[in-house]
N, C-alpha and C positions, 0 to 999 in steps of 0.2 A: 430558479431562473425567473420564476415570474413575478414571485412575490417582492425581490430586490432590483425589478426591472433592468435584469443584465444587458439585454437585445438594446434596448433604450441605451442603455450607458456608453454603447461599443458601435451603435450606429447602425444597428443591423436590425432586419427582420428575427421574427420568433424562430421561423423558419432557417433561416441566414445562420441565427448564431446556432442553433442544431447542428446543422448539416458542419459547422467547422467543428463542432464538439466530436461528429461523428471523424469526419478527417483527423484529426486531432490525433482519436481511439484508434483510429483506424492503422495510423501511421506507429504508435508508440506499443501497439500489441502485434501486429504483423511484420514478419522479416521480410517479406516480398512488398512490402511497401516502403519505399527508399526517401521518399520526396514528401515533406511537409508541403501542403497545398489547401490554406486555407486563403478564405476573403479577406480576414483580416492581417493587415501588414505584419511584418516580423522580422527584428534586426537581426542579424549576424551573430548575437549575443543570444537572445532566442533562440533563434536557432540551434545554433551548437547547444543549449541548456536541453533542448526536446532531445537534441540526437545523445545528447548522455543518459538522457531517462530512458531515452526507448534503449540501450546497452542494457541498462539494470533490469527493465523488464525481460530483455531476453536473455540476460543469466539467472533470473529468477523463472524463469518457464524454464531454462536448461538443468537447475537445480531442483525441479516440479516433474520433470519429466523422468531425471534418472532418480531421486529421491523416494516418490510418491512406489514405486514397484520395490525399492529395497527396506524402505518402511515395513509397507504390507509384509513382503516375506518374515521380518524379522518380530513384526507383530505376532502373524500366524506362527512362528516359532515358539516363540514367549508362551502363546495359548497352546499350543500344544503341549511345552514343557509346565504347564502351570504355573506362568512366573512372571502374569503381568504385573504382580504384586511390586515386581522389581524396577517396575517408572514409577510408581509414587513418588520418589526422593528428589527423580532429576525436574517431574512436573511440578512438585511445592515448593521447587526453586525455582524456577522458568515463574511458574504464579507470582514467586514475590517478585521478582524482577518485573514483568509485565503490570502490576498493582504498582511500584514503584515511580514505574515510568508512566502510568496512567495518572498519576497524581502529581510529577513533575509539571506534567502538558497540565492540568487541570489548573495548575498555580498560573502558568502562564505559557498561555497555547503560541503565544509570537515567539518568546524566546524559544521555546521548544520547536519552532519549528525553524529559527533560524540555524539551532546546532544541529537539526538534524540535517539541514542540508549544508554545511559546514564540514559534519562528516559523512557523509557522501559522494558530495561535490569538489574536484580540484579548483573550482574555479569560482568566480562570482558571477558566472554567465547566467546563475537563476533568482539574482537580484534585477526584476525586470522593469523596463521605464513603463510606464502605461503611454507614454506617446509614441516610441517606437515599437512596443509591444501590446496593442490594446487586448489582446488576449487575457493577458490578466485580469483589466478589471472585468472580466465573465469568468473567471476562477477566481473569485473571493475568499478569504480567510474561513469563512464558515462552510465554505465545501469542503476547504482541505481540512479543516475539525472535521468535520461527518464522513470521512472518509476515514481518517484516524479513529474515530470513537468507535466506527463499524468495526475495523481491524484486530481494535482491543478487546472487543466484546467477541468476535469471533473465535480469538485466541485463548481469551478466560477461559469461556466455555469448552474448547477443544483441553485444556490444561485440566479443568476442572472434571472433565468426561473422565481423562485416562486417571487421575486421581480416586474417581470413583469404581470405575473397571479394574483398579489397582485394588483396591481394599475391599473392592468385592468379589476377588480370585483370592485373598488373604483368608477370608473368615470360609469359604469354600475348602481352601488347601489344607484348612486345620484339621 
């Protein structure tokens, strides 16, 4: 934010552009929060683009919430039976898939990120104007890379965890 003087670009205090990042957050991760309510303007188009993000977010917490407990059981099962050996296969595929797509975006992070929101999106409500939506230019290209790069790198490692927890319940179960 500070080093790309976002606040500066969108008219607002340091302060200013926080506090709507925070509404922003606030609005697209809480279900009891209904009403986008920032300082900065926001079309119609905008709008409806947040209210489709924050759906994904909350079928992604609803698929985190019942997921996350039938994972574990089914982990804890695996280790009990001795048989985490038996996710190596589906993780060194998930790995190449996610390396795949990590090098798509790497060739070129715009196109990738316009199909990714191509599929996602029914709409082109998140092809946004920076005059009617100056929001944007305070969510720059290089935030949504570093959020991407974080994600992938999250993922590797998680792939790469159970790949190793896999081949190290193999040379145990011999």
């Amino acid at each position: 934010m500070d080093q790309q003087h976002l606040a500066q670009t969108v008219s607002l205090t340091r302060k200013g552009l926080i506090t709507d990042y925070q509404h922003l957050l606030n609005y697209l991760n809480f279900p009891w929060v209904h009403k986008l309510d920032m300082t900065l303007p926001s079309s119609a188009n905008g709008l409806q683009h947040f209210a489709d993000v924050k759906r994904l977010f909350l079928v992604d917490y609803f698929v985190m919430i019942v997921g996350v407990p039938l994972s574990v059981y089914h982990l804890h099962r695996l280790k009990k039976q001795q048989m985490p050996w038996t996710l190596i296969a589906p993780a060194q595929i998930t790995l190449t898939g996610m390396i795949f797509l990590l090098v798509l975006m790497s060739i070129s992070f715009q196109q990738f990120f316009v199909i990714f929101h191509k599929i996602l999106f029914r709409n082109n409500d998140w092809v946004f104007d920076p005059l009617k939506d100056p929001i944007i230019d305070a969510l720059p290209d290089k935030f949504f890379l570093a959020c991407f790069v974080l994600f992938f790198i999250l993922f590797i490692a998680a792939m790469l965890a159970v790949i190793f927890i896999g081949k190290k319940s193999l040379k145990t179960h011999k």
